[in-house]
N, C-alpha and C positions, 0 to 999 in steps of 0.2 A: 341554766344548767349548772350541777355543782360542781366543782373544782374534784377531781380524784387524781391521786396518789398513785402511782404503778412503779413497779421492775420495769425499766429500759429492756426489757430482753430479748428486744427485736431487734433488726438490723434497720427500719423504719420506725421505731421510737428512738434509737439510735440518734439516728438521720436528723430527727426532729430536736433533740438534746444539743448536739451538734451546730446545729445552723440557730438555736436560740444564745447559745454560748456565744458565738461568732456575731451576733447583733451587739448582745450586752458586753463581750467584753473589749473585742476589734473596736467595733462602728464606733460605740459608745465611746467607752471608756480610751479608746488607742494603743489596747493594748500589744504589741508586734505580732503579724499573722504567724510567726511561726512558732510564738511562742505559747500558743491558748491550746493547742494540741498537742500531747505527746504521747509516749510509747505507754504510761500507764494507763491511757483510755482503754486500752484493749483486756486490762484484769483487773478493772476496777469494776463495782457495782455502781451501779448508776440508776437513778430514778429522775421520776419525770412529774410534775402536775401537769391534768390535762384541763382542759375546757371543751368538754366534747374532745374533738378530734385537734385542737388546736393544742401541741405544747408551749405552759406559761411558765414552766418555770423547773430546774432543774440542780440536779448537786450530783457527786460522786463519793463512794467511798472506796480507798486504797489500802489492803493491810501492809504496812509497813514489814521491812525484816523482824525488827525487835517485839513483832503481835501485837502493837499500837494499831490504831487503826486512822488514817488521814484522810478528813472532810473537805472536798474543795470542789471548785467550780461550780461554786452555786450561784445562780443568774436566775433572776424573777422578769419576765417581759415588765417594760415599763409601767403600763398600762394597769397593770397586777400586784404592784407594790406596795406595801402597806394595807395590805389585804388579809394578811395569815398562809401565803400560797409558800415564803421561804422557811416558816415555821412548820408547815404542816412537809415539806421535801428533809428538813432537818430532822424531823420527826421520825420518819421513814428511814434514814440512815443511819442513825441510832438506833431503832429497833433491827434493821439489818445485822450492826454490827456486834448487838445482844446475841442474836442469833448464832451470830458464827463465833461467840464467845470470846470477841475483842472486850478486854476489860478497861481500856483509856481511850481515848479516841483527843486529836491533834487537828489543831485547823491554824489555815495564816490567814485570819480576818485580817479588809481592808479596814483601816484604821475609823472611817467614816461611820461604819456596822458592829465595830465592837462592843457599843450598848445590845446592838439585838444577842450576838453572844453570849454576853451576860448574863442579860432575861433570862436566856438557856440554860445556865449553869455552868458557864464557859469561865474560865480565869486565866487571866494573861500571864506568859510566861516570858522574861527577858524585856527586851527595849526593841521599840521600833525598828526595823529595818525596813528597804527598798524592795519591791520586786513587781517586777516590770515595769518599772518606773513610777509603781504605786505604795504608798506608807502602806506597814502591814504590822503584824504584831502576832507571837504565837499565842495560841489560846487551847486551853487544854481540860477535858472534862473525864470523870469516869464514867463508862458507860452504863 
């Protein structure tokens, strides 16, 4: 079955975004539970890659005060990696943010995915820093 692309706009693709986040970033990675969640999940846009009805992979976009737009919480199911499934969610949020006519768009790649970035048309901004006790780096594109 193909891989598609959707608006999280349910409160059950929601659910699904959510609990793949919590695998990739928690389980995985370690990231602190209370840190993979916050107050911006609820006005950001958020999409989903599905597999059939199974969520593999997932991003958000948050418009910033300054009409920047910030890409994060992108998690691909293991399984799904190296596939095109976090290229085809980055895709998706990019054209979201065309839409609603954000003209920059802002991400804190982990340090390890900054090539895929790239690829994108991402360009790093500043020096490494920590966050959640993971290397990161700001990366920044117009949209």
């Amino acid at each position: 079955m193909p891989i598609t692309v959707v608006a999280a706009d349910t409160a059950a693709l929601r659910a699904e975004a959510y609990a793949l986040r919590h695998r990739v970033f928690v389980v995985e990675q370690k990231v602190p539970v209370e840190l993979e969640r916050d107050a911006q999940d609820d006005a950001a846009f958020h999409a989903v890659a599905l597999d059939g009805a199974r969520c593999v992979g997932t991003g958000r976009l948050v418009r910033q005060p300054d009409g920047t737009g910030r890409i994060g919480r992108m998690a691909v199911d293991a399984a799904y990696r190296r596939a095109g499934v976090g290229a085809r969610v980055l895709a998706a949020l990019e054209a979201h943010a065309r839409a609603e006519g954000i003209a920059e768009i802002e991400l804190h790649a982990q340090c390890y995915v900054e090539a895929f970035y790239r690829r994108h048309g991402y360009a790093p901004v500043g020096d490494v820093f920590e966050e959640a006790g993971i290397a990161h780096v700001v990366m920044r594109k117009r949209a």
